[in-house]
C-alpha positions, 0 to 999 in steps of 0.5 A: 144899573149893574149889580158891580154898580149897585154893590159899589154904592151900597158899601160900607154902608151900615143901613139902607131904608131900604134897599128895595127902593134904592134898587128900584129908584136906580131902575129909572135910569136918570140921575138921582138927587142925593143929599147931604147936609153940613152945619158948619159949627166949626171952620173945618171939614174933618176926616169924619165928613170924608166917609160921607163925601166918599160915599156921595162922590160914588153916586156922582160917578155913577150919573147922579147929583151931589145936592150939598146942603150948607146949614147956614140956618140949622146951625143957629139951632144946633144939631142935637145928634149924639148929645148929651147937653145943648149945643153952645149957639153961634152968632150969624157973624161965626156961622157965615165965617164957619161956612166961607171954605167949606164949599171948596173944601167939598170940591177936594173930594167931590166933582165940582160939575155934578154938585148943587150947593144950596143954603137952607136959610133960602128957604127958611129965612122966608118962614113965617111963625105959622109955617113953623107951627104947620111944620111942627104938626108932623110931629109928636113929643112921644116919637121924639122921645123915641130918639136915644139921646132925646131920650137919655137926656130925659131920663137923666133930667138934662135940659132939653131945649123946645128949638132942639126938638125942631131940628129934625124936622127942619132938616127935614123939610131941606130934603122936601125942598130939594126934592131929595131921592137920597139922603147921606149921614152918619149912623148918628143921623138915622132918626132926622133922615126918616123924619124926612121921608115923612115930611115928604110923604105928607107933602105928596113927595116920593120919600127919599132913601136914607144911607147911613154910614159908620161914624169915624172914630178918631185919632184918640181910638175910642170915641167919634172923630170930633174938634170939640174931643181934639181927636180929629184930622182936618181938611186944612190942617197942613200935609205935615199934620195930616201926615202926623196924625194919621201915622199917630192912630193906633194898628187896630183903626187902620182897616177902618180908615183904608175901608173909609177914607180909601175905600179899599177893596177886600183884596186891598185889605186883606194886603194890608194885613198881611204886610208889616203894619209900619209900612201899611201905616206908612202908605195910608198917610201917604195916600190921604195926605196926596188925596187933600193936597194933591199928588206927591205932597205924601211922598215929601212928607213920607220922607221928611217922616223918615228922615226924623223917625228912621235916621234921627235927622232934623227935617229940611223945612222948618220954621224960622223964628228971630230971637229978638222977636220972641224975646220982645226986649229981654236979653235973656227970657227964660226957654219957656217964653222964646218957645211959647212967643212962637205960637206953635203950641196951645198954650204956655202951661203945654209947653212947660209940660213937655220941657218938664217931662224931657220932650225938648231938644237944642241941637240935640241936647236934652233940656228940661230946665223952662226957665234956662235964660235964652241969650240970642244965638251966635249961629242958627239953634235947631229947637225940637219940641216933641216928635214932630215940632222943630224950628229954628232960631236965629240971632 
């Protein structure tokens, strides 16, 4: 292991316990087993998993293993990491549902032929009560009440369940079983990664290393990229969203996101400080939309961009909705029922907000009335709503 090697696994990492062992297990020269958990609370992997699946694919092009862990039974605890309250408990039906893409999802940024995936439920759906209660023995309630939001909750009265004060050394007891020699997370997972290395060292197992990296902050520039804060940019969201979203952050996250999510050098960087921040901006959405959906997809994306923003130009694809299927048998429904029936906004009260407020245009013209009556068009009517939503509507 040269030291380019070594610094390239160790940057942007925001701690390392410690980075003694990590220099000295890396001597071994053979290929490490590196965890990394994902509860799949939600569908999607976000931007903010792609910090840590970076860093993971790192290790892997340096020899090593990506051991993917899929909290298929963790998630029925819910991680308590960064809470202020318990996490709302998912049926097995939506756990399972949650954790259907996320595999492939992995694959976009991780090499499928160095990747173990496993599912903790083969190992804890076979526990028993008494393996639960020798599990919890590595533990006291005062050293989890060393934890900041453990101990917070605590001391504003916040309910705290018994199952939450599991979690970490269910976690844990993953890296046991898969004999981990590293472990990936967020800053945020700092206290249930050392839990680890604790279960292991009970076990007689080589504790493994712990790599904590920065938490993204989202969309919104203030707080962790998260859905349940609509902050977030998706693995799934379409090239258009990515695209949007990432030209939507404010100049000041742009570093963190070339750092994070591009993994740009300091020569990289000190390039796009120097240069005009739109073109900077420009550039970063189009590499991670190219990076999530393949190469060229930002380019087209790019220029569609400009073609709105620059020259005030409609997009070349939109979608296509028919007045007599958004009119559901009126003649004439008021404008705020055609552009809701088309399912491209969160609700109805959304769209009457942005009518009200001037955010709506037919064929360019202005139109702030929602309850202007919406007779079935004689030819095609190009609809814009906000900056980025357009669709047209046919007779």
């Amino acid at each position: 292991m040269t030291t380019d090697s070594l610094r390239l696994l160790e940057s942007n990492a925001a701690a390392i316990y410690s980075r003694e062992e990590l220099t000295e297990r890396l001597k071994e020269k053979r290929s490490l087993r590196i965890k990394l958990g994902v509860d799949p609370t939600r569908p999607d992997l976000t931007f903010g998993h792609m910090v840590v699946f970076n860093k993971l694919r790192q290790f892997q092009d340096a020899g090593h293993t990506a051991v993917l862990i899929i909290g298929d039974f963790t998630t029925l605890i819910g991680d308590p990491s960064g809470r202020s309250s318990t996490r709302p408990v998912l049926t097995k039906e939506e756990i399972r549902e949650n954790a259907r893409t996320y595999v492939e999802q992995a694959y976009r940024i991780l090499d499928e032929s160095r990747t173990e995936v496993r599912f903790n439920s083969e190992w804890f759906g076979r526990m028993g009560f008494e393996d639960c209660l020798q599990l919890a023995r590595h533990m006291t309630v005062a050293r989890m009440l060393e934890r900041d939001d453990f101990s917070k909750r605590y001391q504003n009265q916040t309910p705290i369940s018994l199952i939450e004060f599991l979690y970490p050394l269910v976690q844990g007891y993953d890296s046991l079983m898969v004999q981990a020699d590293v472990e990936l997370g967020g800053t945020d997972q700092t206290f249930n990664c050392l839990v680890a290395r604790q279960i292991q060292k009970d076990a007689g197992q080589r504790e493994q290393i712990v790599l904590t990296l920065p938490l993204l902050v989202g969309t919104d520039g203030t707080k962790k990229m998260s859905k349940s804060q609509d902050n977030y940019i998706a693995f799934n969201d379409s090239p258009k969203d990515i695209f949007g979203k990432v030209m939507s952050i404010g100049d000041d996250l742009m570093e963190t996101y070339y750092r994070l999510l591009l993994l740009a050098d300091e020569t990289e960087i000190a390039r796009v400080k120097s240069g005009h921040p739109m073109a900077a901006k420009k550039e970063l959405a189009r590499r991670l939309t190219d990076r999530i959906h393949g190469k060229g997809c930002g380019q087209h994306e790019l220029e569609q961009f400009e073609k709105v923003f620059s020259r005030n130009e409609t997009p070349d694809e939109m979608p296509v909705f028919s007045h007599a299927a958004l009119a559901l048998g009126e003649q004439a429904p008021p404008l705020l029922s055609i552009v809701s029936a088309t399912g491209l906004f969160a609700s109805k009260k959304e769209v009457r907000r942005l009518i009200e407020q001037g955010s709506l245009r037919i064929d360019g013209a202005r139109q702030s009335d929602p309850f202007l009556p919406m007779q079935p068009p004689a030819a095609p009517r190009v609809i814009q709503v906000g900056k980025r939503t357009f669709f047209r509507l046919e007779g």
